[in-house]
C-alpha positions as CSV (number, residue, x, y, z in Angstrom):
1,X,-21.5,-11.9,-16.6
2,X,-20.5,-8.5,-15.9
3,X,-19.4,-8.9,-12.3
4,X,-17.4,-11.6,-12.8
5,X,-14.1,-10.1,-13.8
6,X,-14.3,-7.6,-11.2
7,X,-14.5,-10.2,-8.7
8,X,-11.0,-10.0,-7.6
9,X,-11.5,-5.8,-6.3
10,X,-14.8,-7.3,-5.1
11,X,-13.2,-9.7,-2.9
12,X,-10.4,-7.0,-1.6
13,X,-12.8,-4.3,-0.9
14,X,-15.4,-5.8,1.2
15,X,-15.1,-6.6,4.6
16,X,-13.1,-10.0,4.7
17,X,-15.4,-12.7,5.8
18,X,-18.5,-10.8,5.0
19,X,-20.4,-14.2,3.8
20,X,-20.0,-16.2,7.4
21,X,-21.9,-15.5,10.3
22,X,-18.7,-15.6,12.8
23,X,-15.2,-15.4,10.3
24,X,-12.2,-15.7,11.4
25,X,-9.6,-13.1,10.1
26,X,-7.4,-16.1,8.9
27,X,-4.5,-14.6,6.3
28,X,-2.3,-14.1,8.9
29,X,1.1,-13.8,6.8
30,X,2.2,-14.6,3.5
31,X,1.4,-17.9,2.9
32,X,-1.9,-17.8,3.8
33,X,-2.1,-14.7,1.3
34,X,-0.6,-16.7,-1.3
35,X,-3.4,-19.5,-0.9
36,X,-5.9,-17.0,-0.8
37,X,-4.7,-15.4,-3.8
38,X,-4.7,-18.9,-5.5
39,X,-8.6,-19.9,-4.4
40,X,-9.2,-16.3,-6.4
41,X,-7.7,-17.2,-8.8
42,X,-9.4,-20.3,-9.0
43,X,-12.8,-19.2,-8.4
44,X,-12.8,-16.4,-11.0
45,X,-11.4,-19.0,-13.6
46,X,-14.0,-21.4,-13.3
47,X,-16.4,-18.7,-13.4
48,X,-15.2,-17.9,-17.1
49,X,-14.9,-21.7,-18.0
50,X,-10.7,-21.5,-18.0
51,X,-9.1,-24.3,-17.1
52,X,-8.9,-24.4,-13.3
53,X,-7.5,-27.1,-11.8
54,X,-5.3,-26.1,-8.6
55,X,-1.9,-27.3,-10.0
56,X,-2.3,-25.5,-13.2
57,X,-3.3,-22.4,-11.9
58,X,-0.2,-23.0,-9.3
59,X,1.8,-23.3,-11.9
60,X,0.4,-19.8,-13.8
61,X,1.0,-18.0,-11.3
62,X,4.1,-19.3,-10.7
63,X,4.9,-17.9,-14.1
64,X,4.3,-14.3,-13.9
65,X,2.1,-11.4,-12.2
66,X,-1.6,-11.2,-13.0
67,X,-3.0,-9.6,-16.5
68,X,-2.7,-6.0,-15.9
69,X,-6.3,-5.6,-17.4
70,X,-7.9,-8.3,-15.8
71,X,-6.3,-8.8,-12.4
72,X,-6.1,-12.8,-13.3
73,X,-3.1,-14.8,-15.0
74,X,-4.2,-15.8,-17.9
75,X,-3.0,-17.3,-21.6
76,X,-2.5,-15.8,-25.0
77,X,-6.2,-17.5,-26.2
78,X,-7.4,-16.2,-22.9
79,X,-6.6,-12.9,-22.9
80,X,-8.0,-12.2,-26.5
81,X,-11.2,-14.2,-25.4
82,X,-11.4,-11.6,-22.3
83,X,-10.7,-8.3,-24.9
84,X,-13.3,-9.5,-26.8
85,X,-15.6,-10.1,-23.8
86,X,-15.1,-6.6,-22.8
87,X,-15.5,-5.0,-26.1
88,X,-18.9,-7.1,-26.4
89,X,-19.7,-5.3,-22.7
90,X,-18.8,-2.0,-24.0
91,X,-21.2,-2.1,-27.1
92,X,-23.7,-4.7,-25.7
93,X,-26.7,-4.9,-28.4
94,X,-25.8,-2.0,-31.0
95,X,-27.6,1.1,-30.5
96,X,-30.3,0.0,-33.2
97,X,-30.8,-3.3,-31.4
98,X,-30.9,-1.5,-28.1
99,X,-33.6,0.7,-29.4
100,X,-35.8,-1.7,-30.3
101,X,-35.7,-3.4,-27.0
102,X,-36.7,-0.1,-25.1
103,X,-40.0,-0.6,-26.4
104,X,-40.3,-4.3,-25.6
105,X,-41.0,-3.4,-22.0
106,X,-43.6,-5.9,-21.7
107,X,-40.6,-8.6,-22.2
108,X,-37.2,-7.5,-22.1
109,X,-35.6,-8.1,-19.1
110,X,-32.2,-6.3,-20.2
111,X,-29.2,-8.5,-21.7
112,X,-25.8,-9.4,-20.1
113,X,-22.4,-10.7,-21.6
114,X,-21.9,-14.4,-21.5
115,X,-19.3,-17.0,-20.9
116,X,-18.8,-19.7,-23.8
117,X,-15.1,-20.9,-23.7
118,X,-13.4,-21.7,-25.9
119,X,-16.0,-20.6,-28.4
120,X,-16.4,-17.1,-27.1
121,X,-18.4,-15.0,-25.2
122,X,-22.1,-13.8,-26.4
123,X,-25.2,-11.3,-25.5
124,X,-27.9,-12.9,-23.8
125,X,-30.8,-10.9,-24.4
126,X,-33.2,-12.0,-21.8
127,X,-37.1,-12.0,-23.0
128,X,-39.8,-12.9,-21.6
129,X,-42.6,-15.5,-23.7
130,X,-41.8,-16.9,-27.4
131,X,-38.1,-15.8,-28.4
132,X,-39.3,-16.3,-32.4
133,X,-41.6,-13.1,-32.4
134,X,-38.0,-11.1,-32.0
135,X,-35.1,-13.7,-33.8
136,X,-35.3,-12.0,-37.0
137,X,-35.1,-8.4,-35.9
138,X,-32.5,-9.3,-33.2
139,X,-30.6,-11.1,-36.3
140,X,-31.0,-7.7,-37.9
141,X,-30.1,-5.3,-35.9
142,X,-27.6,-6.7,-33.3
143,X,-24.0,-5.2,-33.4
144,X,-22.6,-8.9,-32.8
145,X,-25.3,-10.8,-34.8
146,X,-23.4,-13.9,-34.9
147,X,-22.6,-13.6,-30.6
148,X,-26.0,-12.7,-30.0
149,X,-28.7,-14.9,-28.4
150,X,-32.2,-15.0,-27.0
151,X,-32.1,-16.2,-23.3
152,X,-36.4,-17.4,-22.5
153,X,-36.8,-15.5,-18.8
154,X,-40.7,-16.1,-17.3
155,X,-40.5,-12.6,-16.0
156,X,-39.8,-9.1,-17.4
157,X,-37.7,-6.4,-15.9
158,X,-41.2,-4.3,-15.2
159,X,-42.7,-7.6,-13.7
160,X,-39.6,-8.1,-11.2
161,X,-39.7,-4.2,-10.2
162,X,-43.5,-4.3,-9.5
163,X,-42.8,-7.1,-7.0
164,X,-40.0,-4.9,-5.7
165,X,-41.6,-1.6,-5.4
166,X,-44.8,-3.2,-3.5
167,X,-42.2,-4.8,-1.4
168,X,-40.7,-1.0,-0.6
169,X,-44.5,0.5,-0.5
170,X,-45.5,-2.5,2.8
171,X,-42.3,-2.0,4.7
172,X,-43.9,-1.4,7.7
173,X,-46.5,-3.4,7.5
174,X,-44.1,-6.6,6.8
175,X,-42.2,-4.6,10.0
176,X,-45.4,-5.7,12.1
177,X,-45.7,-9.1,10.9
178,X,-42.1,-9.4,12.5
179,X,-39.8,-9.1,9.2
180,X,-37.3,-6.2,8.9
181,X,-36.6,-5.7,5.1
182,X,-33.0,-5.0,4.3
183,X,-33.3,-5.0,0.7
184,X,-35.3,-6.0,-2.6
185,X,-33.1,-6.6,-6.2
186,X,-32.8,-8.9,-9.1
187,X,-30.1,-9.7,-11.0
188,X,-30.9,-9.7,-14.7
189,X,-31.6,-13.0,-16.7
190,X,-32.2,-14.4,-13.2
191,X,-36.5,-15.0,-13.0
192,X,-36.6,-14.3,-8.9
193,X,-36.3,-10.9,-6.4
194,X,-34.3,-11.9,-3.7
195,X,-35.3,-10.3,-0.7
196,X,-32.8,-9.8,2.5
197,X,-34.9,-9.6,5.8
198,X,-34.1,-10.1,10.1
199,X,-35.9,-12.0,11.2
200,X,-36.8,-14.5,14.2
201,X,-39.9,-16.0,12.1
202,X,-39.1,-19.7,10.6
203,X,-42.2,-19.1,8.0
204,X,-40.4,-16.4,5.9
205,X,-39.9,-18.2,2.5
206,X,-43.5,-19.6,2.9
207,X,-44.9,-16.0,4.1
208,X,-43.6,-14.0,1.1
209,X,-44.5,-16.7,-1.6
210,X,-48.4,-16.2,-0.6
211,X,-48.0,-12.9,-0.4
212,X,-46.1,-11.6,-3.9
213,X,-45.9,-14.6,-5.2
214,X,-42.8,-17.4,-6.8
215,X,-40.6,-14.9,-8.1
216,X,-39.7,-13.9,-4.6
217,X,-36.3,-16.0,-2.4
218,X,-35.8,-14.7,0.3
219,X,-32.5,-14.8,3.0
220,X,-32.8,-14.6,6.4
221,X,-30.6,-13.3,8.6
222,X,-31.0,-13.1,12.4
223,X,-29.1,-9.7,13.1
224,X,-29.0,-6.5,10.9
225,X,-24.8,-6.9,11.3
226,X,-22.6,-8.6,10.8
227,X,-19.1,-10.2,11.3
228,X,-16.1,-9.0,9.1
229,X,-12.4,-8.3,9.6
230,X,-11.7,-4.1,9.2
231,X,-8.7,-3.3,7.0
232,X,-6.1,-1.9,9.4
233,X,-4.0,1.4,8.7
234,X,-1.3,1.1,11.0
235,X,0.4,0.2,14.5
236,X,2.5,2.1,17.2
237,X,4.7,-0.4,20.0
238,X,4.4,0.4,23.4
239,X,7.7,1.3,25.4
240,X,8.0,-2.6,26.9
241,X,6.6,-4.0,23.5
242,X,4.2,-5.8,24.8
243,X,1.4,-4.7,23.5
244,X,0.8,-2.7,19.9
245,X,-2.0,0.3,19.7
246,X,-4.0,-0.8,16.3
247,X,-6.2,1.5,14.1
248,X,-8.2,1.3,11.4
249,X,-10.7,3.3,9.0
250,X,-14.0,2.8,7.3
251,X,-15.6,0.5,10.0
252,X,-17.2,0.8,13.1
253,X,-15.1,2.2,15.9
254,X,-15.7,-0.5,18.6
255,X,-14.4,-4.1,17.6
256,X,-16.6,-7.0,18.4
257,X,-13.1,-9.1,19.3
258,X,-9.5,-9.0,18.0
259,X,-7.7,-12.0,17.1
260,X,-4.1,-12.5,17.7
261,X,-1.9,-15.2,16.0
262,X,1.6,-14.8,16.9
263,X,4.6,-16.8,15.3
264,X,8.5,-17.1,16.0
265,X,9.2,-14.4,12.9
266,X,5.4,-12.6,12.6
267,X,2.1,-11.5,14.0
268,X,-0.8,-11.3,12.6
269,X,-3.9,-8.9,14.1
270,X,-7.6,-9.7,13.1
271,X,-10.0,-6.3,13.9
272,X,-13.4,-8.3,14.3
273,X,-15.9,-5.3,13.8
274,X,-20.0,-5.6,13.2
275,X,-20.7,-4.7,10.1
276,X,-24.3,-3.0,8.9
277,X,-26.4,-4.8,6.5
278,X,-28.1,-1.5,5.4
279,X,-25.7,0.3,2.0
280,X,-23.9,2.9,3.5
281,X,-20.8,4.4,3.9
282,X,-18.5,7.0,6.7
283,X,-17.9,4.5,9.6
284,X,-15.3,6.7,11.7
285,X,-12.5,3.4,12.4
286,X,-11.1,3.2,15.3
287,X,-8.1,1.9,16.9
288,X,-7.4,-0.7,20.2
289,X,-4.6,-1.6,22.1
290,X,-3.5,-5.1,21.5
291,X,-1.7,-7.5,24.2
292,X,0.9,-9.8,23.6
293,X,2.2,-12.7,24.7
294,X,6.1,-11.9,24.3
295,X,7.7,-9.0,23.1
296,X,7.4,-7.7,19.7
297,X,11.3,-7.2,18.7
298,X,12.2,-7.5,15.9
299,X,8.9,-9.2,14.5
300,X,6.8,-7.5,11.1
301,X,2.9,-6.9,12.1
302,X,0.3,-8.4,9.5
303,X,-3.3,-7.5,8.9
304,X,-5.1,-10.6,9.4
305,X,-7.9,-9.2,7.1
306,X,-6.2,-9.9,3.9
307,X,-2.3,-10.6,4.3
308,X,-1.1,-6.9,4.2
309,X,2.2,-6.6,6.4
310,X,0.9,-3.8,8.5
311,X,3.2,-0.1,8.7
312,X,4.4,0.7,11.8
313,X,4.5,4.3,13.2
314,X,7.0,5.8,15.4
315,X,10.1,4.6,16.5
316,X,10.1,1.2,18.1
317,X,11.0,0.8,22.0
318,X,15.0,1.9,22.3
319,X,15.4,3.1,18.8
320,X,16.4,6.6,18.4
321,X,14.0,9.4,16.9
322,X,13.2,9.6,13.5
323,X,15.2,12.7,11.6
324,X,13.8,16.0,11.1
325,X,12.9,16.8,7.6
326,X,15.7,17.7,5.9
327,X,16.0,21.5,4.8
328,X,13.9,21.6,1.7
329,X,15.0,25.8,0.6
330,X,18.1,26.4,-1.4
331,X,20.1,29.5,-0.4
332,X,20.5,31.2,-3.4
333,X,24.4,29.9,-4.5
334,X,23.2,26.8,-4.0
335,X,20.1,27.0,-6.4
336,X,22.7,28.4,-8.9
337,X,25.0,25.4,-9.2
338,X,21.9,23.1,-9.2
339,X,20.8,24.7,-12.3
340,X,24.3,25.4,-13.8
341,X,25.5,22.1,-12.9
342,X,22.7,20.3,-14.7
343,X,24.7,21.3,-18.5
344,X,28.0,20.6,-17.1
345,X,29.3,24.4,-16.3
346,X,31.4,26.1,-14.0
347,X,30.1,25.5,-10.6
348,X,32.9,27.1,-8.3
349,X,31.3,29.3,-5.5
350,X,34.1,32.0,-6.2
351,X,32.8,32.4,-9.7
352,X,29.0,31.7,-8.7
353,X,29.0,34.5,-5.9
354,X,30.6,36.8,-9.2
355,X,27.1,36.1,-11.0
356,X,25.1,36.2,-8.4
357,X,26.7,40.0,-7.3
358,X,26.7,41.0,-11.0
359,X,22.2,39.8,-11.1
360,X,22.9,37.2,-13.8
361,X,22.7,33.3,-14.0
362,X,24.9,32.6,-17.0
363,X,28.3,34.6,-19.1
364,X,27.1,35.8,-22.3
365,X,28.6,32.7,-24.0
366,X,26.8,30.4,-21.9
367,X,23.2,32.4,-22.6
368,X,24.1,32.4,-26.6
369,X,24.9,28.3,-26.0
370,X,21.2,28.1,-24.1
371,X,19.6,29.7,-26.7
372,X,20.3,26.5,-28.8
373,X,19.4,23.6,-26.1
374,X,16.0,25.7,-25.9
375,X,15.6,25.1,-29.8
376,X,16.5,21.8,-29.7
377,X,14.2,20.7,-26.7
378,X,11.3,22.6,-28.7
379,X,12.2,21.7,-32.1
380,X,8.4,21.5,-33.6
381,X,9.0,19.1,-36.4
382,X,10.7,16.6,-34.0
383,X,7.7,17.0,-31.7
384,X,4.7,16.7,-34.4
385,X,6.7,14.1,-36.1
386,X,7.4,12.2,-32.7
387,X,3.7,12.5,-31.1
388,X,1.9,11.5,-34.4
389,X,-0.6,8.5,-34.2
390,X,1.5,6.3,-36.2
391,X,5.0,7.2,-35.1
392,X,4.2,6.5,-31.6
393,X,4.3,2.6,-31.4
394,X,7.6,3.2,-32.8
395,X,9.3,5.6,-30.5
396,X,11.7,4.2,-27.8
397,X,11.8,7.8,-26.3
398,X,13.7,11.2,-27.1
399,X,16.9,12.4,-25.0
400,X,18.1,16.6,-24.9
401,X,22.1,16.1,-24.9
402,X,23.2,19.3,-23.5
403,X,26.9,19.7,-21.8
404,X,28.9,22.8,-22.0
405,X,30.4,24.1,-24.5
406,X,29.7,20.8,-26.9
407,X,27.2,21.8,-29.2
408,X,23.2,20.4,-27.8
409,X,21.5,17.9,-29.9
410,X,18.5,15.0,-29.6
411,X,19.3,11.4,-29.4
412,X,15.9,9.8,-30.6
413,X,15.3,6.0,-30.4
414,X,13.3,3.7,-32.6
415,X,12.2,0.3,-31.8
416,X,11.0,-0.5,-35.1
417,X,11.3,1.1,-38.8
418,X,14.5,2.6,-37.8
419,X,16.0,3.5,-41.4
420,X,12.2,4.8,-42.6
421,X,11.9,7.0,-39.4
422,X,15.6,8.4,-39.8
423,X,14.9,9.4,-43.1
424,X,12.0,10.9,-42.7
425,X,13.0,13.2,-39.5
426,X,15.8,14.7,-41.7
427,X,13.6,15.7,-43.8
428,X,11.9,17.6,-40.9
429,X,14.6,19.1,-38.6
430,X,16.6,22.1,-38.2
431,X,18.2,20.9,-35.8
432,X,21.0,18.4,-34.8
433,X,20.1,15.4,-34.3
434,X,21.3,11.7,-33.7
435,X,19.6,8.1,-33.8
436,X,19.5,5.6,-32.1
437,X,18.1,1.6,-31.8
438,X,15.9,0.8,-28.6
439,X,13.9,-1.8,-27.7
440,X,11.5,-0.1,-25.2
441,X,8.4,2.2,-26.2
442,X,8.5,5.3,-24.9
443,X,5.0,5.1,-23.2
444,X,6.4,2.2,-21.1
445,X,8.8,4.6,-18.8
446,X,5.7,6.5,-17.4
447,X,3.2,3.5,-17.6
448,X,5.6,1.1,-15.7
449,X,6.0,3.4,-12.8
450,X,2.0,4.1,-12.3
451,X,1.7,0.0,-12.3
452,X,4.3,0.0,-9.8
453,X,2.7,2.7,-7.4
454,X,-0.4,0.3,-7.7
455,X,1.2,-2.5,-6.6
456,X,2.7,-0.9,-3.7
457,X,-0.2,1.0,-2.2
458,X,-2.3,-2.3,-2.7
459,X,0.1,-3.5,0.1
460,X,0.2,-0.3,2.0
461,X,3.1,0.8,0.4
462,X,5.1,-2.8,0.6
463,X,6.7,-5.2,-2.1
464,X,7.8,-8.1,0.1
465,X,10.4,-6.0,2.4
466,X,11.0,-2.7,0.3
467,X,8.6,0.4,1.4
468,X,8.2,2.2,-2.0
469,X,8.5,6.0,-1.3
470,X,8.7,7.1,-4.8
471,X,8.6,6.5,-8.4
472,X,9.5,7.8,-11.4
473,X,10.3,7.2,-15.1
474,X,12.3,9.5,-18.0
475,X,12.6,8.8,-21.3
476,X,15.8,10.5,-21.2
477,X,17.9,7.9,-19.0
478,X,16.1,5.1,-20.6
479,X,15.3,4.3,-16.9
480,X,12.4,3.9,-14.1
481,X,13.5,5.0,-10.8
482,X,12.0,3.5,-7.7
483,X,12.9,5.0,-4.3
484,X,12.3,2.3,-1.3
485,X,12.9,1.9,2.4
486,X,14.3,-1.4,3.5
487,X,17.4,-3.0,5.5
488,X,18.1,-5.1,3.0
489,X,21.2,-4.5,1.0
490,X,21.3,-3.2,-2.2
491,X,22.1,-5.9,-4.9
492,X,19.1,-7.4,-3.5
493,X,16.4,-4.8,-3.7
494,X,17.8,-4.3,-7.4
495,X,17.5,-8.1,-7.7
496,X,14.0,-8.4,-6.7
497,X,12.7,-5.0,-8.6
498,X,14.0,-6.2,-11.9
499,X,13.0,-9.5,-12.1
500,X,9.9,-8.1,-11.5
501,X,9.8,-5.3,-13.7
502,X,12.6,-5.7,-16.1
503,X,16.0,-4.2,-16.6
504,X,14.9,-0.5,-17.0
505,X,14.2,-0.3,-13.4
506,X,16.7,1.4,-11.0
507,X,16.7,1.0,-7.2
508,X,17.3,3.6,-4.7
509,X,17.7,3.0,-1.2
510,X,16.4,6.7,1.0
511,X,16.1,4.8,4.5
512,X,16.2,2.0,6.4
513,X,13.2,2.7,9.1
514,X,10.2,2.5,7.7
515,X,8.3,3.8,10.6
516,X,10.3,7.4,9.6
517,X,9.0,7.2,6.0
518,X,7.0,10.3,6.9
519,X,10.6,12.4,6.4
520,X,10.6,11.3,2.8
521,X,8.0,12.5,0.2
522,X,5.7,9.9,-2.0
């Protein structure tokens, strides 16, 4: 079932609480997020047939953050069970097999990827009549032959879009027998078009089974809206602080109510906006002023929607202003040690202001000792060697030592192979260069800090009480960077980073105000 593993993004980008008729934004801090998280979890689990039992999948999670493919903690068995579900998606029937069915229009009602744990997933090919006209040729021209089944459906794709294009064709006349159609669709392997209407008739299922037949189910709903909770972007604190202006985006601009939950340490904010049946897309958002019962302080704001801990903007009542940008242009002696300084040279103004009067960056000596760090850094053998399919799994990452006057050279790292890789790169070099053991792939110091940019603007830009401004990995230090904005002291932000991450992270404190973040660039 192809929807299944995206159920998760489902679930966070739809209007929380579409599926009731009056919701309740109800994650209203971080333990309600954390049980929602957990029923998830849960949901999506049982849907694949995984063990999912709440203390077990407590107990998962507990373990470790989700499956970076997947979005879903899951096992060693699991995970190759869920590669090879995807792979199976990917490919489906085989282009031979696939074909075939094209021509089958009378029958085939497409296929879909299956759930059989622990046995493993399989393509149901959904056909219409007696499966044994088709076993053999499916047998024989499937891609997975042995994962490949026929699923008995009593109608065909063309049947089930007949009954949905007539359906399209008598909008209005079903508009004068007092229905408003919302939508016709199937689902495939599924023999019934579910038809959304409004609709103040009790007759509907009765009326549109005479008229087009079994096949159709229909839901009724008695307004073209309705209730769901709109993701919020932000909130400014009035000068007493008793009250918080709110906005949001992508939903309508006037909210139906706002809920309010305040606690000793938190509040939580609920935009309650009417939602449009109809597809679509471009609602403006909006934003409301929001009263509360006691004064903010020094409370956090969470979105009620899903558990987010909302960003303030602007300063809060009797805090001074946030800081001017700071001066982003170099004067020109300044620019001149940056660069200088990064190879360890002379970086006295006396004998920078000499250069810079005599139009040159670097003493003869110093442009001859450049010369070499340029051919070390673009060594091609080192690179062709380095970026080669098969060498890559095995590279911890390369490192340019260059420090005035010592002669420049490459410190490359190997994870794995280390004596076969050493000889065979001085086989290729002209150049000097070192070796060194590692236990990191090189990959891993730009793919960690994309995963970590994820995380963070999945939470508007929090992980717990750090405000990720920036990060960034290099090969080079062996390290990945992450600039944040929090009070908390620095042993702990390193603390919580690398025991989420692991030890190549780094932690940089650049503020302490969040609601100033604007100053520093993401």
């Amino acid at each position: 079932m192809r929807r299944l593993l995206v159920v998760l993004i489902l679930l966070l980008a739809a209007p929380a609480g579409a599926e009731a008729a009056e919701p309740a934004c109800a994650v209203t801090g971080p333990e309600a997020k954390v049980e929602r998280t957990l029923r998830e979890e849960i949901r999506v689990r049982r849907a694949h047939g995984f063990r999912h039992d709440r203390a077990y999948v407590q107990r998962l999670i507990a373990a470790g953050p989700p499956s970076r493919r997947y979005g879903i903690r899951v096992t060693r068995d699991e995970d190759r069970y869920l590669d090879r579900w995807w792979r199976m998606d990917r490919i489906g029937p085989g282009a031979k097999l696939a074909k075939y069915l094209r021509r089958q229009t009378d029958v085939m009602d497409f296929w879909e990827v299956e759930d059989d744990w622990p046995r493993g997933p399989y393509v149901a090919l959904y056909l219409k009549g007696d499966p044994a006209r088709h076993r053999a040729v499916v047998k024989e021209l499937a891609f997975f032959a042995r994962s490949t089944r026929i699923v008995t459906v009593r109608y065909s794709g063309r049947d089930k879009d007949r009954i949905q294009r007539r359906i399209q064709r008598e909008d209005q006349a079903l508009e004068r027998a007092g229905f408003e159609v919302i939508d016709a669709g199937s689902s495939w392997g599924v023999d019934r078009v579910v038809v959304e209407v409004v609709t103040k008739r009790k007759d509907a299922a009765r009326y549109f089974a005479e008229r087009y037949g079994p096949a159709v189910k229909v839901h009724v709903h008695e307004r073209s809206t309705f209730d769901g909770c709109a993701r919020t972007e932000g909130y400014e604190i009035a000068p007493d602080g008793m009250s918080l202006t709110v906005s949001w985006s992508d939903a309508p601009k006037t909210p139906r109510r706002v809920e309010v939950t305040e606690f000793a340490d938190r509040v939580a904010v609920g935009i309650v906006v009417a939602y449009s049946r109809y597809p679509g897309f471009g609602d403006p958002g909006g934003k409301t002023v929001v009263r509360l019962k006691g004064p903010l302080g020094a409370r956090p704001v969470y979105d009620a929607s899903d558990g987010r801990r909302m960003r303030q903007r602007g300063p809060a009542p009797g805090a001074p202003p946030c800081p001017t940008n700071p001066r982003e242009e170099l004067t020109p002696l300044e620019q001149l040690a940056a660069e200088r300084g990064q190879y360890g040279m002379n970086v006295d103004p006396a004998f920078l202001q000499t250069l810079i009067d005599a139009d040159v960056k670097y003493t003869p000596e110093e442009q001859a000792w450049l010369e070499l760090v340029h051919a070390a850094e673009f060594e091609n053998g080192v690179h062709d060697y380095l970026h080669g399919g098969r060498v890559s799994p095995d590279w911890g990452g390369t490192t340019l030592v260059a420090r005035y006057p010592e002669p420049p050279y490459l410190l490359v790292r190997f994870i794995r192979r280390f004596a076969f890789h050493v000889r065979e790169m001085q086989k290729l070099t002209k150049v000097p260069v070192r070796f060194e053991r590692s236990t990191v792939q090189r990959d891993w110091f730009y793919t960690l800090p994309l995963y970590i940019g994820d995380d963070a603007r999945a939470n508007d830009g929090y992980l717990e009480d750090f405000y990720v401004v920036q990060e960034e990995g290099s090969e080079g230090t062996q390290t990945v960077t992450v600039s944040v904005i929090t009070s908390r002291p620095l042993a702990e932000a390193e603390a919580y980073f690398k025991g989420r991450y692991g030890g190549i992270v780094r932690v940089q404190i650049v503020g302490d105000r969040v609601e100033c973040g604007a100053v520093f660039s993401r």
